[in-house]
N, CA, C and O atoms as CSV, one atom per row, in Angstrom:
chain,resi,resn,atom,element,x,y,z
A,1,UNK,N,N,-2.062,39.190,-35.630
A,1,UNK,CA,C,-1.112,38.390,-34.880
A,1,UNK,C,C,-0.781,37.148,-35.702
A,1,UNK,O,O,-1.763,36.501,-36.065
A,2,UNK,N,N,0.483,36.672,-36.083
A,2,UNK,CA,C,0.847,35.441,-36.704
A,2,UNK,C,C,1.045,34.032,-35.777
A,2,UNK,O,O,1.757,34.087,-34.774
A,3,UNK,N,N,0.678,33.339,-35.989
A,3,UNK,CA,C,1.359,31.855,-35.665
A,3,UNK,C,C,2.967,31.690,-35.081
A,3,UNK,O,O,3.804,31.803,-35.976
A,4,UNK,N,N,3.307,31.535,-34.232
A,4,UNK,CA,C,4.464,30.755,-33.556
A,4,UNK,C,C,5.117,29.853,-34.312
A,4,UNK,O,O,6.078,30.015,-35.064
A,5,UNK,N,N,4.250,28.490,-33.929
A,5,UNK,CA,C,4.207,27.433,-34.351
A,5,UNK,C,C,3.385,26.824,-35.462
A,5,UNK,O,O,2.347,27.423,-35.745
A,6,UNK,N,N,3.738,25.519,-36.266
A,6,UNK,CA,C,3.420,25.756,-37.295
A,6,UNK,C,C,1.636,24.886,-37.015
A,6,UNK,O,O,1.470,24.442,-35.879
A,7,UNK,N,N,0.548,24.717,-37.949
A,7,UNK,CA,C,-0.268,24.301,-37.590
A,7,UNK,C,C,-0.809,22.755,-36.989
A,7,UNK,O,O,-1.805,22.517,-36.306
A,8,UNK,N,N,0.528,21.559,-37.658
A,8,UNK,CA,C,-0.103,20.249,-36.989
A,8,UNK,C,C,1.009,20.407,-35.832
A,8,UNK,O,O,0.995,19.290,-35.316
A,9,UNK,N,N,2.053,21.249,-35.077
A,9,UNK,CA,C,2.264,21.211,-34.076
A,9,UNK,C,C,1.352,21.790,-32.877
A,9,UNK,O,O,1.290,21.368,-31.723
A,10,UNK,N,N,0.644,22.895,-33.475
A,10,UNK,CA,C,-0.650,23.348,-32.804
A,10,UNK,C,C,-1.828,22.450,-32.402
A,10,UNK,O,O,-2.302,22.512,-31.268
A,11,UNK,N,N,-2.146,21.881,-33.040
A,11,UNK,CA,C,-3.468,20.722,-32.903
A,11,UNK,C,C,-2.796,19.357,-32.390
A,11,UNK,O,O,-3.454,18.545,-31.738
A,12,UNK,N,N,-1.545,19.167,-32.697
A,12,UNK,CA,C,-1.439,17.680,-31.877
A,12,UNK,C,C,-1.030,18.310,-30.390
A,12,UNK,O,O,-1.551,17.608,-29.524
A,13,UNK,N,N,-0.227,19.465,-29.784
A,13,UNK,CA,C,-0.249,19.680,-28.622
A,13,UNK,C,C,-1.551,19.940,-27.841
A,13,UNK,O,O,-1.647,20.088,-26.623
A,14,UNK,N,N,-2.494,19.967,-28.723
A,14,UNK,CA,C,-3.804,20.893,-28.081
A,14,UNK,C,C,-4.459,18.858,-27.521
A,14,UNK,O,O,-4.729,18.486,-26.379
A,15,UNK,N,N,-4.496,18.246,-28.462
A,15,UNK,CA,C,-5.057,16.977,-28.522
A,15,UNK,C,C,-4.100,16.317,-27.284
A,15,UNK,O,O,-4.606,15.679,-26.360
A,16,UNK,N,N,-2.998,16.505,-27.373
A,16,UNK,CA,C,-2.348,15.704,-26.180
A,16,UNK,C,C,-2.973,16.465,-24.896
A,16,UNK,O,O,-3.660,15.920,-24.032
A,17,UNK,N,N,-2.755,17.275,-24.920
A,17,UNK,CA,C,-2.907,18.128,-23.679
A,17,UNK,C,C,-4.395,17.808,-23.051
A,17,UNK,O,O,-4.512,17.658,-21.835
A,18,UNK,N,N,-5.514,17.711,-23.924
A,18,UNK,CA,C,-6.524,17.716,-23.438
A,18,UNK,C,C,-6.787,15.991,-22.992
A,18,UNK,O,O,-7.711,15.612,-22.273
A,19,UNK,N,N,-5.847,15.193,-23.546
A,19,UNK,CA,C,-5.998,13.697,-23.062
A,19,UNK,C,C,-5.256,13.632,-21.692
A,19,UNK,O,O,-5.656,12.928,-20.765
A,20,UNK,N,N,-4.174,14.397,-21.637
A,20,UNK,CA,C,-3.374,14.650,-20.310
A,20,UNK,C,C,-4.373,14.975,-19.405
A,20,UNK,O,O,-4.838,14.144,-18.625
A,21,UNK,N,N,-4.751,16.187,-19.462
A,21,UNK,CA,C,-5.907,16.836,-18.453
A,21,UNK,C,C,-6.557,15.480,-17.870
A,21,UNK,O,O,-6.499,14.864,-16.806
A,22,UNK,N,N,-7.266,15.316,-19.226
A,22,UNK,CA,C,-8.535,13.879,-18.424
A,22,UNK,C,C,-7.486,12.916,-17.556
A,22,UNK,O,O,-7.537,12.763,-16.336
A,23,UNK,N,N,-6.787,12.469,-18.215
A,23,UNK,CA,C,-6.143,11.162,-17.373
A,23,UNK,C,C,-5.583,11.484,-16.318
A,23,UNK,O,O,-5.556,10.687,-15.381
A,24,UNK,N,N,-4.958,12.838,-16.221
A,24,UNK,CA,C,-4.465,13.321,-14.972
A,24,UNK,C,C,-4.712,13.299,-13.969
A,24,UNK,O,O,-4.137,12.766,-13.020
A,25,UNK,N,N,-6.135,14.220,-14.060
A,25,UNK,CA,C,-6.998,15.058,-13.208
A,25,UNK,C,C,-7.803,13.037,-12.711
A,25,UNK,O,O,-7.966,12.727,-11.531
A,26,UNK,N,N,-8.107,12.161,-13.748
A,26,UNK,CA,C,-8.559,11.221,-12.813
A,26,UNK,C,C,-7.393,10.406,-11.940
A,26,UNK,O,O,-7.869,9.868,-10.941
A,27,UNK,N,N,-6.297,10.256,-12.079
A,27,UNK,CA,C,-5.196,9.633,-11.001
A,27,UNK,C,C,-5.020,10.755,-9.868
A,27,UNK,O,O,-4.796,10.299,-8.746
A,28,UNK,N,N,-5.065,11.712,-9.947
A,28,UNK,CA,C,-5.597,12.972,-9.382
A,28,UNK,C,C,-6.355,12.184,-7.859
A,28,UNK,O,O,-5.995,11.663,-6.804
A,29,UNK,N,N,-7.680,12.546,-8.652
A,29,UNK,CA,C,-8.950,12.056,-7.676
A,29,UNK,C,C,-8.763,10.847,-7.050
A,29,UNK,O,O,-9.250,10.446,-5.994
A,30,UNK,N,N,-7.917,10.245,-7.904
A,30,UNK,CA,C,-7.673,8.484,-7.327
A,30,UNK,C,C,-6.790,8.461,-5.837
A,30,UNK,O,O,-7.050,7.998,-4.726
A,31,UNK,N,N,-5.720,9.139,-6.356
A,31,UNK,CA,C,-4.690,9.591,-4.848
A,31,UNK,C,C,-5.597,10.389,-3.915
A,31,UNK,O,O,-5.596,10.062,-2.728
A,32,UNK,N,N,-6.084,11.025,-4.168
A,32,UNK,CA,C,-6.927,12.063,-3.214
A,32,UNK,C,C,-8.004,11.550,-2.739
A,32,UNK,O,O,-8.603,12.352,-2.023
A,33,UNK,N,N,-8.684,10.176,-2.874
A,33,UNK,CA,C,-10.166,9.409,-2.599
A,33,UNK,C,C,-8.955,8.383,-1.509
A,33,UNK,O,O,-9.444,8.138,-0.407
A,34,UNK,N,N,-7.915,7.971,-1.668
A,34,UNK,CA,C,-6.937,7.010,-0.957
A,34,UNK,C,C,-7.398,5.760,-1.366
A,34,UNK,O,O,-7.606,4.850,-0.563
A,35,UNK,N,N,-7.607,5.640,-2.822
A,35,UNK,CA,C,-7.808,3.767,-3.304
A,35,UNK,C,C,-6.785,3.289,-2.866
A,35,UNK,O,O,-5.757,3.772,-2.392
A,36,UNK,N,N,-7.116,2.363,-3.045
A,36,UNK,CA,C,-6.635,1.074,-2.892
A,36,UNK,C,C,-5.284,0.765,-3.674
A,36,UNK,O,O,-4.280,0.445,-3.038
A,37,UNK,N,N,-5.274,0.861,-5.011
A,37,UNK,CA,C,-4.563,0.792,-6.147
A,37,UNK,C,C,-3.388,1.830,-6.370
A,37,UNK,O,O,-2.526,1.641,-7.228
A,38,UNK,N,N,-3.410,3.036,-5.470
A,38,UNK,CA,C,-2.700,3.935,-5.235
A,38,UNK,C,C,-2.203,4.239,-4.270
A,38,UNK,O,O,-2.514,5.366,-3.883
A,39,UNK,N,N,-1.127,3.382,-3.320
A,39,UNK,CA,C,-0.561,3.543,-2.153
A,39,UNK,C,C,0.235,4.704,-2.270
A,39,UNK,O,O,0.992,5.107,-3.153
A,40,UNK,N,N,-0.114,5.148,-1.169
A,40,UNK,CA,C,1.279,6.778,-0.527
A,40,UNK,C,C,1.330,6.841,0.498
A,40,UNK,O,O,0.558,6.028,1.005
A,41,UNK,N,N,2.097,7.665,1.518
A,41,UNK,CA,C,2.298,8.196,2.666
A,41,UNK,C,C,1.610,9.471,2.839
A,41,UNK,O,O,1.480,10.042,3.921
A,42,UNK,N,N,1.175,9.887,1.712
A,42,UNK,CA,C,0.892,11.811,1.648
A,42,UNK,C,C,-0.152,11.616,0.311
A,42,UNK,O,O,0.182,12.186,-0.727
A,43,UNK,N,N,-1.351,10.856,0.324
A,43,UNK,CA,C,-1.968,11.056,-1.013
A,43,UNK,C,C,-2.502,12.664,-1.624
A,43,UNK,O,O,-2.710,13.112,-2.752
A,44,UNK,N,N,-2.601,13.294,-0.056
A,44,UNK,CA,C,-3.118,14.698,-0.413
A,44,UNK,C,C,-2.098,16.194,-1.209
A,44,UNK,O,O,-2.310,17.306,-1.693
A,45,UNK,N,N,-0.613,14.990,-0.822
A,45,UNK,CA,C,0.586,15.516,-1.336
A,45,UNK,C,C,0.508,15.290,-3.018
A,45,UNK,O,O,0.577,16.091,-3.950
A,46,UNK,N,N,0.370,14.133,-2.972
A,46,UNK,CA,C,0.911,13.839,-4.318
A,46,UNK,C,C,-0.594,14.491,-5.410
A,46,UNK,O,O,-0.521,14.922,-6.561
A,47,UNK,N,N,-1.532,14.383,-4.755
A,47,UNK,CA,C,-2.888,14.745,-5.577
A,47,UNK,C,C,-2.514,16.217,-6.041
A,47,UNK,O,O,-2.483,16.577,-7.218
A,48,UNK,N,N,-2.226,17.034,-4.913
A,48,UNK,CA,C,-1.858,18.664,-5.398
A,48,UNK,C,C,-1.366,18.727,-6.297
A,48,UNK,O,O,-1.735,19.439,-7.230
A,49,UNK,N,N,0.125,17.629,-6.294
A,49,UNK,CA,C,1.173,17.618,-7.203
A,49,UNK,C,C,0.575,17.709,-9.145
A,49,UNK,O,O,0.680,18.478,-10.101
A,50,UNK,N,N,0.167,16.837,-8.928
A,50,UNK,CA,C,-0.761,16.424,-10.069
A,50,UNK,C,C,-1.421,17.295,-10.535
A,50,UNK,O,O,-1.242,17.873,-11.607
A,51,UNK,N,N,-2.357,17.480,-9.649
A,51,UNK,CA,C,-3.453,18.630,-10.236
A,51,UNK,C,C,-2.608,19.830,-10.620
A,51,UNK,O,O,-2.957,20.604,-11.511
A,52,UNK,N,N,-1.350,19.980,-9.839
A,52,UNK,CA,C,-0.315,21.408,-10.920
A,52,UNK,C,C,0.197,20.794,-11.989
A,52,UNK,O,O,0.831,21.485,-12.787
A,53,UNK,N,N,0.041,19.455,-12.218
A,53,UNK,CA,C,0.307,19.201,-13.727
A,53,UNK,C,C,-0.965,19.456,-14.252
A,53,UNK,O,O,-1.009,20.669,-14.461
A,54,UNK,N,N,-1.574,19.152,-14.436
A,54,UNK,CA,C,-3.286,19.625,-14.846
A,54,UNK,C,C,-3.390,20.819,-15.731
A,54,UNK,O,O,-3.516,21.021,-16.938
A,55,UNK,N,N,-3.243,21.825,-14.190
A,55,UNK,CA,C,-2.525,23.227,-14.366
A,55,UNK,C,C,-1.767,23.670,-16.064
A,55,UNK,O,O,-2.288,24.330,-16.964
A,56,UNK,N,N,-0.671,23.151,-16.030
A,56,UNK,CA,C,-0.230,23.541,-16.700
A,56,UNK,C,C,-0.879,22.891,-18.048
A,56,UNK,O,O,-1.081,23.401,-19.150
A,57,UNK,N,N,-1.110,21.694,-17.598
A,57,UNK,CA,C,-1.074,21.209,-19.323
A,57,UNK,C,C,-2.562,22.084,-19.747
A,57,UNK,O,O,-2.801,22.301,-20.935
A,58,UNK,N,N,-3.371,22.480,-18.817
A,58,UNK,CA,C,-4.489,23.245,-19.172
A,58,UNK,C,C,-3.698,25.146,-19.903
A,58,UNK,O,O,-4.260,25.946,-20.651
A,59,UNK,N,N,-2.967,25.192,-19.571
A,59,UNK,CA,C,-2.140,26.421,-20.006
A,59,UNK,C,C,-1.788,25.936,-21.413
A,59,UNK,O,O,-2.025,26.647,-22.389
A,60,UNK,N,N,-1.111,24.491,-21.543
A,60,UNK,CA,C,-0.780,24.709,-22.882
A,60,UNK,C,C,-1.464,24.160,-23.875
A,60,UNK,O,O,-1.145,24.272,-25.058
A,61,UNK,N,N,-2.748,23.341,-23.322
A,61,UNK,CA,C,-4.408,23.748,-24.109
A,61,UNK,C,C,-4.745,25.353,-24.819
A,61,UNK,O,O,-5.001,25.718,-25.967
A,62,UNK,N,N,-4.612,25.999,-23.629
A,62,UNK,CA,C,-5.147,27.203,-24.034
A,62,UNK,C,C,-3.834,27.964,-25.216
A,62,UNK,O,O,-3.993,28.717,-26.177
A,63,UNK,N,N,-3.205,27.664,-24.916
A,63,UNK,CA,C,-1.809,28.608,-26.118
A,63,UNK,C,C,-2.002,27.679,-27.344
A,63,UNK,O,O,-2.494,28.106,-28.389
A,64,UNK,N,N,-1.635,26.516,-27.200
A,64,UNK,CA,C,-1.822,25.408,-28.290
A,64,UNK,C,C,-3.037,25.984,-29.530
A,64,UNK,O,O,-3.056,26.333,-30.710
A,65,UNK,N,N,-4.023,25.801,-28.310
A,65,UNK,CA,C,-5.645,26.025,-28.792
A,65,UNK,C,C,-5.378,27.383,-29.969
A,65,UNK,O,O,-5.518,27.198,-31.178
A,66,UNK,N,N,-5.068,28.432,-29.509
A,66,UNK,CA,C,-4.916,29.884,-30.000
A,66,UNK,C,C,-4.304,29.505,-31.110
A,66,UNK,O,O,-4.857,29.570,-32.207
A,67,UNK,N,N,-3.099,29.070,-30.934
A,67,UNK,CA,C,-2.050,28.988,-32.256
A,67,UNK,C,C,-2.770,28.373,-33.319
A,67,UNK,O,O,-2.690,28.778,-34.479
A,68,UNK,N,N,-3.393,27.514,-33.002
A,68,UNK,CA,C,-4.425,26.748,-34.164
A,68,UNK,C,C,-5.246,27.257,-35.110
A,68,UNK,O,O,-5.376,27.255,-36.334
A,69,UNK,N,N,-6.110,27.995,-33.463
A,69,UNK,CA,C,-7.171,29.146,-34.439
A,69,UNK,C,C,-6.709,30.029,-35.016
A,69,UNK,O,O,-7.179,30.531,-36.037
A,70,UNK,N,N,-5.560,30.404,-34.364
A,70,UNK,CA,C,-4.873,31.955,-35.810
A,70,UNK,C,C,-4.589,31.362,-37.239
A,70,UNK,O,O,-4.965,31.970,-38.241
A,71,UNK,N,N,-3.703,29.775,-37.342
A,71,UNK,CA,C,-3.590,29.340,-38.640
A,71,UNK,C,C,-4.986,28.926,-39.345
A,71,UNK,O,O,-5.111,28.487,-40.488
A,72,UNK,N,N,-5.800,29.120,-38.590
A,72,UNK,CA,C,-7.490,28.759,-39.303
A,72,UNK,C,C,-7.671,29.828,-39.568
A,72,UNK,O,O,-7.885,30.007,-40.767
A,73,UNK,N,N,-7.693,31.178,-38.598
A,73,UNK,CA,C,-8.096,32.757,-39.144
A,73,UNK,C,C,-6.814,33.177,-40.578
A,73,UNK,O,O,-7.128,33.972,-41.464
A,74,UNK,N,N,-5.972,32.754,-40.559
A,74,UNK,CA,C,-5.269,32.775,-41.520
A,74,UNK,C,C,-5.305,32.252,-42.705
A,74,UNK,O,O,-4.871,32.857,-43.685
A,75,UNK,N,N,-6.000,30.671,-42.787
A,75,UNK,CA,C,-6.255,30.155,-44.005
A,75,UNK,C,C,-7.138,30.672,-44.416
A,75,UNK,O,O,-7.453,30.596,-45.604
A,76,UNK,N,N,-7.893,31.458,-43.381
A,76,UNK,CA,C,-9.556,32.160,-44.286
A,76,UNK,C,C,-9.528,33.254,-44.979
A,76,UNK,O,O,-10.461,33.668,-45.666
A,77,UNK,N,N,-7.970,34.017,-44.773
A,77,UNK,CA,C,-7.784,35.103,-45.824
A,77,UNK,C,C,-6.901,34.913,-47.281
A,77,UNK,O,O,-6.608,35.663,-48.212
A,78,UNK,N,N,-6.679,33.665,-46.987
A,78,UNK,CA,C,-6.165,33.381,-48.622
A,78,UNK,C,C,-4.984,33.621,-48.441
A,78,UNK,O,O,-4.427,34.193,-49.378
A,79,UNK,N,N,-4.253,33.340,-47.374
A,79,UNK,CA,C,-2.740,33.821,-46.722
A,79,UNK,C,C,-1.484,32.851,-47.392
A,79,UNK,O,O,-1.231,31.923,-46.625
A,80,UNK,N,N,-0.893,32.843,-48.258
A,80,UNK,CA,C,0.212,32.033,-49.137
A,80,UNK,C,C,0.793,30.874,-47.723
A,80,UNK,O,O,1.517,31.467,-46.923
A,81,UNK,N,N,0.665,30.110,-47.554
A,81,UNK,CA,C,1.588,28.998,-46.785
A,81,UNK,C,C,2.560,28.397,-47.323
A,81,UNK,O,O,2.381,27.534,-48.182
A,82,UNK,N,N,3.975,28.832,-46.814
A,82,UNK,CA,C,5.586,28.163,-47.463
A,82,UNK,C,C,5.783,26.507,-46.743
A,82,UNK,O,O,6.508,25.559,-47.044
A,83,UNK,N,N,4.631,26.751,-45.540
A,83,UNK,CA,C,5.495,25.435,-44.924
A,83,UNK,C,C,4.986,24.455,-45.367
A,83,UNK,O,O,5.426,23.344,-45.074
């Protein structure tokens, strides 16, 4: 299987994504605990909301992630790189 994308677009989406997750998933918990610092009408609304961002950015961890390791399984066969 080849690479998509090329390899530092692979590793900086993987690196964002996994800083997304964390910071997310804690404003997340923050709406969903009902601090103080986080006024809503619907915190249990907006927490879901979130956590389907989570969701996804955990999806494009996992694709990101892959694309990476194939250009690593690729540099290990001595594979010519144009880019």
């Amino acid at each position: 299987m080849k690479p998509i994308v090329s390899a530092g677009n692979a590793w900086s989406c993987t690196v964002v994504s996994v800083f997304a997750i964390i910071i997310l998933s804690i404003i997340a918990v923050l709406y969903r605990s009902e601090h103080e610092e986080f006024p809503s009408q619907d915190p249990k609304g907006v927490s879901g909301t979130i956590f389907t961002a989570v969701i996804v950015y955990a999806a494009f961890f996992v694709c990101c992630g892959l694309q990476g390791l194939l250009h690593v399984r690729e540099s290990r066969r001595g594979a010519i790189s144009l880019s």
